[in-house]
Every structure is written in structure tokens, then in C-alpha cells.
C-alpha positions, 0 to 999 in steps of 0.5 A, spaced: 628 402 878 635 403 878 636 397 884 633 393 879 638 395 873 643 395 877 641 387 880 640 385 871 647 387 871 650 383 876 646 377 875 647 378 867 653 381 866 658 375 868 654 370 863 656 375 858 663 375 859 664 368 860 659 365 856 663 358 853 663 357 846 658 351 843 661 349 837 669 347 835 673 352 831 672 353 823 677 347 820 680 353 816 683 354 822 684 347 826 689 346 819 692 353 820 694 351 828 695 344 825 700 347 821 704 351 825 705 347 830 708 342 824 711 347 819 715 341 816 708 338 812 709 344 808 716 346 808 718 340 805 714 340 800 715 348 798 722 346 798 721 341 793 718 345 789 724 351 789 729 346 787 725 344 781 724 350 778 731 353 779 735 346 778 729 343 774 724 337 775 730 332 773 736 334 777 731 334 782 729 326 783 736 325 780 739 329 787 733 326 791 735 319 788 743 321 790 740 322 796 736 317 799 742 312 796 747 314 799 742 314 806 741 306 804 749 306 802 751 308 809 745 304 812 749 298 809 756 299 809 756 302 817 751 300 821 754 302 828 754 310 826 748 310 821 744 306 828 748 312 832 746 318 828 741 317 823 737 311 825 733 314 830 731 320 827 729 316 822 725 311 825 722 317 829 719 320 823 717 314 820 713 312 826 710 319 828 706 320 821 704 312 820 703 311 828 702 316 832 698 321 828 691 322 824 685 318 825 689 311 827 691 315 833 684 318 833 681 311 834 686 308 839 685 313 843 677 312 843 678 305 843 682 306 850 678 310 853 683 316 853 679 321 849 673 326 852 667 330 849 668 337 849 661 338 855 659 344 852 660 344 844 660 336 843 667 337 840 672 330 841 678 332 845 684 327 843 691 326 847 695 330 842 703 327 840 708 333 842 714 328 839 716 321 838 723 318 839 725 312 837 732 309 841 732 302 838 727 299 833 724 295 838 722 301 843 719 308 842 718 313 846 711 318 845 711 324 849 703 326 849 699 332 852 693 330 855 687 332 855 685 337 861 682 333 866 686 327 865 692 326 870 698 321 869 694 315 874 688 315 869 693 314 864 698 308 867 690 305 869 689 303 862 697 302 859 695 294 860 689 296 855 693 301 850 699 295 848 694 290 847 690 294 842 698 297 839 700 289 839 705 291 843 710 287 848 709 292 854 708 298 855 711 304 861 707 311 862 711 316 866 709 323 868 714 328 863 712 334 865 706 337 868 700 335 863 704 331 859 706 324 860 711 320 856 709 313 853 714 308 852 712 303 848 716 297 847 714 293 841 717 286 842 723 282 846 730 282 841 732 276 845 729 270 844 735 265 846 741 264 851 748 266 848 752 262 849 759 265 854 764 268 849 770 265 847 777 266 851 782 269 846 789 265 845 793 271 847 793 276 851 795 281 845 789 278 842 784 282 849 782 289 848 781 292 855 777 297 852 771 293 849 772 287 853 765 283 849 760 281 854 754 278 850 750 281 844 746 288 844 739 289 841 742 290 834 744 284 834 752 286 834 757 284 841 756 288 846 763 290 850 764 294 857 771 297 858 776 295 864 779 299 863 778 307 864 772 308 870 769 304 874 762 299 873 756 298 877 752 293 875 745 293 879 739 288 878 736 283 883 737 276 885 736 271 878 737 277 874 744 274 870 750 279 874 754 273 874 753 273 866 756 279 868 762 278 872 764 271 869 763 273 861 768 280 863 773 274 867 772 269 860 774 276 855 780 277 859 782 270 860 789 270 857 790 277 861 789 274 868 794 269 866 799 272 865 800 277 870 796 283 866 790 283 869 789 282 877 783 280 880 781 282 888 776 278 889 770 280 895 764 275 896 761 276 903 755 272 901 762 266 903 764 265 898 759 260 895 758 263 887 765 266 887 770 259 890 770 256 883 774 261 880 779 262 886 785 260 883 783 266 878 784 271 883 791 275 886 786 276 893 780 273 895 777 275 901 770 272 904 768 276 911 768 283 912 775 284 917 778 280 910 775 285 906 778 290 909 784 288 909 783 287 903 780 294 901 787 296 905 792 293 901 789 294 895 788 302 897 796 302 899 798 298 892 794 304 889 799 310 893 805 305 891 803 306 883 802 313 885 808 314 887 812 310 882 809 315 876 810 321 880 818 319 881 817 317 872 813 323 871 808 319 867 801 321 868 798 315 866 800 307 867 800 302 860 797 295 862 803 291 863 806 285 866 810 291 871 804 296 871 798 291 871 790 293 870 788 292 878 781 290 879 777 290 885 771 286 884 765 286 890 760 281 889 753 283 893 756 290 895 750 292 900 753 287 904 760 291 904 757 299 904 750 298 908 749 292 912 755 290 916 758 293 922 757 300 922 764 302 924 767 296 918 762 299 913 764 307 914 771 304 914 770 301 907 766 307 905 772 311 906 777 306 903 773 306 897 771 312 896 778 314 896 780 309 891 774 310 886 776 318 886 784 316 885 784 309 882 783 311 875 790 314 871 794 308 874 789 302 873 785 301 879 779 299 878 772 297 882 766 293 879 760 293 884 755 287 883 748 289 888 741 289 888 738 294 890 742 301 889 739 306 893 744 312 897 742 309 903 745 302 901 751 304 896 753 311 898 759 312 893 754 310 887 755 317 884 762 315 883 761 310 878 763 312 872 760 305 868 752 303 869 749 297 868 742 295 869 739 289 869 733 286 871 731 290 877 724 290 882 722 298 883 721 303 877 725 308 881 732 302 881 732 304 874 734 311 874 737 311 881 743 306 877 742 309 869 741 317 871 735 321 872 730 320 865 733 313 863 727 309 864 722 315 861 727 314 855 726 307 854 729 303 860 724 298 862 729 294 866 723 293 873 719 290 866 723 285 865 720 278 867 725 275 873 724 268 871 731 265 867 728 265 860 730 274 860 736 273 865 742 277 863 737 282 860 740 289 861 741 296 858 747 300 859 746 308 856 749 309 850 755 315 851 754 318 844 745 318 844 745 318 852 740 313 849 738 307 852 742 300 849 738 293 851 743 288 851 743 280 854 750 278 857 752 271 856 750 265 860 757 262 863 755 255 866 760 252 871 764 248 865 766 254 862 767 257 869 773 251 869 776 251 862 778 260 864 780 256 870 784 250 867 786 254 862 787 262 865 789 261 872 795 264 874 802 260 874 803 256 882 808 261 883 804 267 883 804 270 889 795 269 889 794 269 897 787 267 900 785 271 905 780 267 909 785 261 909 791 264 911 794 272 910 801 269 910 800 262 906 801 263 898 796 259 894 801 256 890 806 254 895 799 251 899 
């Protein structure tokens, strides 16, 4: 008798303890959760309510109206802080309560495939949207809890499905954090023709180093990139448009190279085929790897010069001038400089180059890299670049390798941009202010406006502008 009770308990009890409930919680309570995890529903509306009893109904709507006026006031009369600030959150808000919420969420889940019947009690598990952010008006960012027994695979599997029934342009699904992915949803393309390279300005004066204009931003306003004040990466693959780069940022400072304030050490180890054109422009041009190094010496020996210069003037930082000019070391495929040469060449280029990224700064020696693929491996000094541009790339992994950890998820979709010429150009830059990605498109310069810099911008014949894969000891000018 006692086998059998004790028998009875072991079988019996474990059921007991972990019997599964068969029907979902009270809706009283489903609100009540709902609720707390959004106390905003109702906070808003209490605080409403308080303002109305102590100032009265009137003074209310008139401060409610005060307030939504000057909103739309500072929309209008400053764009760029209001995009900044107060744009995203907005949009953020407005799209969490009129797209990802409620039953029109409920039914595109279900449509997509993404939602699971609770096996014991029937109930409908929806994915549940824990925050949305809107970097643009064109990208948002949706960070979902999946539901138990999903994982981040099953949602990439269905991402094609989930922009056709959004009807939107694409959308990337990456894994945020553990039972939680972060769905970029990219509702269209901002740009739908080419922009044409930005006009040369007259005089030098008229050039501002520090917002040098490259071609347009989602926003439709002028997208710029500093000369001076760091250093410039810009990564994308072959076809993606880091020539509009290169020679927008050449045609911006035209006037500058001109004069002597501005002086171009240009590195093409590719031989020189996409950069001969504008070698007239340049103070230094070198096309092989002992030219490069050379190249890279003199330059790093004319940055100590400086140095020693503002040491004996005591001036900590250099003003572009025709006496201090902006010096800029410019690399056109840098793999072939930092990985892919001979390995005592590519160690000495790498040391060279770290020496002057980490140094060149306060007396204006600056270094732009153009390459394909930015990984360690092949670009080992990458951390010192201080300005990224990444435009269209073939690997999601590229994208923060180039922008920092984090920036795909937050709306950088550069391995989805197409690699045809229609989206050359097509970028994103990481805003300083937001840490928000910012879409842009460079200019399309074609080889005519490559020869009006030429004709119009080019040094003066007696400028000492040596090229060294004709002759180190031969001046341009007197050639």
C-alpha cells in the first residue's frame, strides 16, 4: 500500500507542479502589462487633464497650440537642427503608433509567417516591437522581441516577404541582441537621378576647408566632408562612385590648388589610368610602389619640417596659407599600397603612414584612402581614420568595418545598394551629432569636368610639381 501511494506521488506530483495553463490571461490584465510597458498612453492624457483643471480648458489648447506652432515654425525656418533633434523622435513616434502597432501589426506578422499559436492554450504569440527609431524619413529601424522558438535566420528567411507586404523598398534583418532582432526597413530610394559635379568657385576665399561640398544628402540639402581637421576613408567596391568622391572634393577646392593653398600628393598604383588626367593638379604623383615610398617619405620629412617650424613659432596649430598650405596625401586603391605589395614595401608604407596619420593633423597633413575591401588585414591603420565614407560595398560585415560597430543595424544598408551605375555614388556617412547614419549621393564628375579643374585650376608652370614616375629630379613646369 505504501509502494503504491509512494508510486502515485512521484508519477502525479511533477504534473501537478507543471501543469500549463490552457487559456491566455484576463484581457484586464493583458491591458494592465500593456500599460506598464507604455506608461506614455496614459501619461499624456493625465497630463492633460492636470493642466486643464488647474490653468483651465482655454489656456490649455492655447499652450497645446503655442506648442505645436513653434514645433512647425522651427521645422520650417531651420531644417538642419530641427532634422537633427527633433525630427527623428517625431517620426519615431508617429510610425510606432500608426505602423508598428496594434492590429495592423498583428495581421502582417500573420500574413508574413512570423507569428505562433500558443500549443497549449490556442492563444496568438505576436513578435512585440520594443522601439522604433527613424534616422531619416526614408529608413527606420524596428527592434523586435521574437517570439520563443524563432530565431534570427527564420527571420532573414522571410525579409523578402515582409518589404512586399510593408511595400517597401527593402528591407535588412540583423540579431540585436539575444531574442531580439533589429528590422531596417528602408521605405524608398531618396535619389532618383544623377547630380551633376558642383560648381568651381571663383576664388579661393570663396572655399571653405571645412565643409568642402561633395554632392546631396537624403534631405535634399548639400552634402560636405571636411579637408581639413582628420583624415577620410572611403570604401565601396569597384563601380561604386569613389571617383565622384575623389574629384568632387578636387572641384570644391579648385581655386585652392591653384594658388598654392592646397597641395595634392597623389598615389595610383593601379598606373595611373583613372588619375593621369588630373596630373597637372598634383604637386607629387606617384604610379609604382618604390615611387610611393618615396613619395610617402617626403611627405612624412615635410610634416616633421612643419613641425619644427611651429615649435620654434610656438604655434600649436597651422592656418592654410600660401606659406603653411593644407598638405593632402591622396591614395587611389590603398590595398595595393597597405596589403598586396612586397612585404618589406607594404611594412614600410604602414609605418610611414601611421606615423603621419597620428601626427599630421595640427600642421594640415592630411590622408584620404580610396579601397574596396576594408578589413585589418588589408588596411591595418584604418582605426586612424577619423572621417568614414561608405558607399556601395559587396558584404554586410564592410559596412561596419568602415562606419563602426552597430551602423548597419541602425539603418546603413550600403551591401543593399544595387552595383549597376544608375546608384553610383550612393553612400552613408555617420552623422557626429545623432551618430545616425546620413544617405548621400556624390556628384558625377565625367572627364570634361575633369578638364575645366585642369584648365582652370592647375598650378602655375613654375610650380615646383615633380612627377615621379617620369623623373624625381625633372620639374613639371620646366618639362
Amino acid at each position: 500500500m505504501s509502494k503504491r501511494s509512494s508510486s502515485a506521488t512521484r508519477i502525479n506530483g511533477p504534473a501537478r507542479h507543471g501543469t500549463r495553463a490552457t487559456r491566455p490571461p484576463g484581457r484586464e490584465f493583458q491591458a494592465a502589462a500593456w500599460l506598464a510597458r507604455h506608461p506614455g498612453f496614459i501619461a499624456a492624457p493625465l497630463l492633460g487633464l492636470g493642466l486643464a483643471l488647474s490653468l483651465g480648458p482655454l489656456i490649455t489648447a492655447a499652450a497645446l497650440a503655442v506648442l505645436m506652432a513653434g514645433v512647425a515654425v522651427w521645422g520650417r525656418a531651420h531644417p538642419a537642427s530641427f532634422d537633427r533633434f527633433a525630427a527623428p523622435h517625431l517620426r519615431a513616434a508617429w510610425r510606432r503608433w500608426t505602423v508598428y502597432r496594434g492590429r495592423r501589426w498583428t495581421q502582417l506578422m500573420s500574413d508574413c509567417g512570423l507569428t505562433r499559436e500558443h500549443r497549449h492554450s490556442g492563444e496568438q504569440l505576436v513578435p512585440r516591437v520594443l522601439r522604433v527609431r527613424s534616422s531619416s524619413s526614408t529608413i527606420d529601424t524596428v527592434y523586435v522581441r521574437m517570439v520563443r522558438g524563432q530565431d534570427v535566420a527564420f527571420w532573414q528567411e522571410r525579409a523578402s516577404v515582409l518589404y512586399e507586404a510593408l511595400i517597401a523598398h527593402r528591407v535588412a534583418i540583423t540579431r540585436h541582441r539575444p531574442g531580439v532582432v533589429a528590422v531596417v526597413i528602408e521605405w524608398e530610394l531618396p535619389f532618383t537621378r544623377t547630380i551633376p559635379a558642383p560648381d568651381i568657385p571663383e576664388q579661393a576665399d570663396d572655399v571653405d576647408l571645412g565643409a568642402v561640398e561633395i554632392g546631396d544628402n537624403e534631405r535634399g540639402e548639400p552634402f560636405t566632408a571636411p579637408l581639413v581637421g582628420g583624415h577620410r576613408l572611403v570604401a565601396g567596391a569597384s563601380g561604386s562612385g569613389k571617383g565622384s568622391i575623389l574629384w568632387s572634393t578636387l572641384r570644391g577646392v579648385g581655386p585652392c590648388l591653384r594658388d598654392g593653398v592646397v597641395r595634392v600628393w597623389m598615389v595610383d598604383l593601379k598606373g595611373g589610368v583613372e588619375t593621369e588626367q588630373g596630373a597637372p593638379l598634383f604637386h607629387r604623383y606617384a604610379t609604382t610602389m618604390a615611387e610611393a615610398l618615396e613619395l610617402l617619405t617626403e611627405f612624412r620629412d615635410a610634416m616633421r619640417d612643419r613641425q619644427d617650424d611651429m615649435r620654434e613659432q610656438n604655434i600649436r596649430a597651422a592656418t592654410p596659407s600660401i606659406e603653411t598650405p593644407v598638405e593632402l596625401l591622396v591614395i587611389d586603391e590603398m590595398a595595393m599600397l597597405t596589403a598586396y605589395g612586397d612585404r618589406t614595401s607594404v611594412r614600410e608604407a604602414l609605418r610611414l603612414l601611421a606615423e603621419i596619420m597620428t601626427q599630421g593633423r595640427a600642421s594640415l597633413f592630411a590622408v584620404h584612402g580610396y579601397l574596396q575591401e576594408p578589413s585589418k588585414d588589408v588596411l591595418d591603420v584604418r582605426e586612424l581614420f577619423t572621417q568614414r565614407i561608405c558607399l556601395g560595398v559587396t558584404a554586410a560585415s564592410h559596412v561596419d568595418m568602415v562606419l563602426g560597430e552597430g551602423a548597419r543595424e541602425r539603418g546603413a544598408l550600403a551591401d543593399e545598394i544595387p552595383g549597376d551605375a544608375r546608384h553610383a555614388g550612393i553612400g552613408f556617412v555617420i552623422d557626429r551629432g545623432s551618430r545616425l547614419p546620413v544617405r548621400f549621393r556624390a556628384a558625377f564628375v565625367s572627364d570634361d569636368d575633369i578638364a575645366e579643374l585642369v584648365q582652370r585650376c592647375a598650378p602655375p608652370p613654375d610650380a615646383d610639381v615633380i612627377d615621379l614616375h617620369n623623373d624625381g629630379d625633372t620639374e613639371r613646369g620646366a618639362a
